[in-house]
C-alpha positions in Angstrom: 0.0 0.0 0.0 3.1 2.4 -0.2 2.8 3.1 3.2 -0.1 5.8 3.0 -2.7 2.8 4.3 -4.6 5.3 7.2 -6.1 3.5 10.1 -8.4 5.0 12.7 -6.8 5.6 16.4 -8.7 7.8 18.8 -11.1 8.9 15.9 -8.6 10.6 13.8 -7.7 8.7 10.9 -3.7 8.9 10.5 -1.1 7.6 8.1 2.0 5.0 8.7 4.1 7.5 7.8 3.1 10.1 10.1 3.0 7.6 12.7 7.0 7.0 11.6 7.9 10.7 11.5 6.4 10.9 15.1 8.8 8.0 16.5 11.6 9.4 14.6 10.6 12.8 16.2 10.4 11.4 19.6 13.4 9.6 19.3 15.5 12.7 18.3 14.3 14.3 21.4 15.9 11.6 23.9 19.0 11.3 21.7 22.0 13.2 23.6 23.8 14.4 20.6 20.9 17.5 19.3 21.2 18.8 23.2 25.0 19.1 22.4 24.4 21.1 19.4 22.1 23.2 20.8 24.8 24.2 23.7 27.0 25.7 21.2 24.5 28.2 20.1 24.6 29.8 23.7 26.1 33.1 24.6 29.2 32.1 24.3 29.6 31.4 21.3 29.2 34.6 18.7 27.5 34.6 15.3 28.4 36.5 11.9 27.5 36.4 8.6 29.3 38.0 6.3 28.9 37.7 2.7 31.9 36.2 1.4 30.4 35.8 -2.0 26.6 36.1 -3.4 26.4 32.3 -2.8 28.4 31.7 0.6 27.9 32.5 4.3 29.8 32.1 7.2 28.7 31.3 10.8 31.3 31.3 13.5 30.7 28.9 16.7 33.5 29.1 18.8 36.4 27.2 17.2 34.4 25.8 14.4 33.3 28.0 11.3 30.0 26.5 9.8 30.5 27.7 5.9 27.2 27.5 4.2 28.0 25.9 0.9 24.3 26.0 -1.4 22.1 28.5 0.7 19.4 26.8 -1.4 20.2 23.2 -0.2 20.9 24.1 3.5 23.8 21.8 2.9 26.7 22.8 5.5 30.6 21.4 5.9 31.9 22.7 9.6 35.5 23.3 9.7 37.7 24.5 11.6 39.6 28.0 11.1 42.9 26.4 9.6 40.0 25.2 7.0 41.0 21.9 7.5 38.1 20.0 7.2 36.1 18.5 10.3 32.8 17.1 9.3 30.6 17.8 6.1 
């Protein structure tokens, strides 16, 4: 059935894919790692973004400079301000 087959649960007919993005959702939330990430956007750590060219920003977390690569794509590599590459 391609996954769209709705069922009725408390009177509100839902889809098995909503009922995945929920348990993905909820699962997110007890996973450590997103309350790390969150932390780094505290006071501490300052935020610019300059334009470095029409299709390149530049977000600075601390050590760590998040270059946004396709604004279009929200596709991000974070590295660090040697610009050797950490993680992308």
């Amino acid at each position: 059935m391609h996954g769209l087959m709705s069922y009725r649960r408390f009177g509100i007919a839902r889809s098995l894919h909503s009922d995945l993005a929920l348990a993905r959702a909820r699962s997110l939330r007890r996973d450590p790692a997103p309350a790390r990430a969150r932390s780094l956007r505290s006071d501490r750590a300052f935020t610019r973004a300059p334009w470095l060219r029409s299709d390149r920003a530049e977000r600075t977390l601390g050590r760590y400079v998040a270059t946004e690569l396709w604004l279009e794509l929200g596709c991000y590599a974070a590295t660090e301000r040697n610009t050797r590459l950490v993680a992308a």
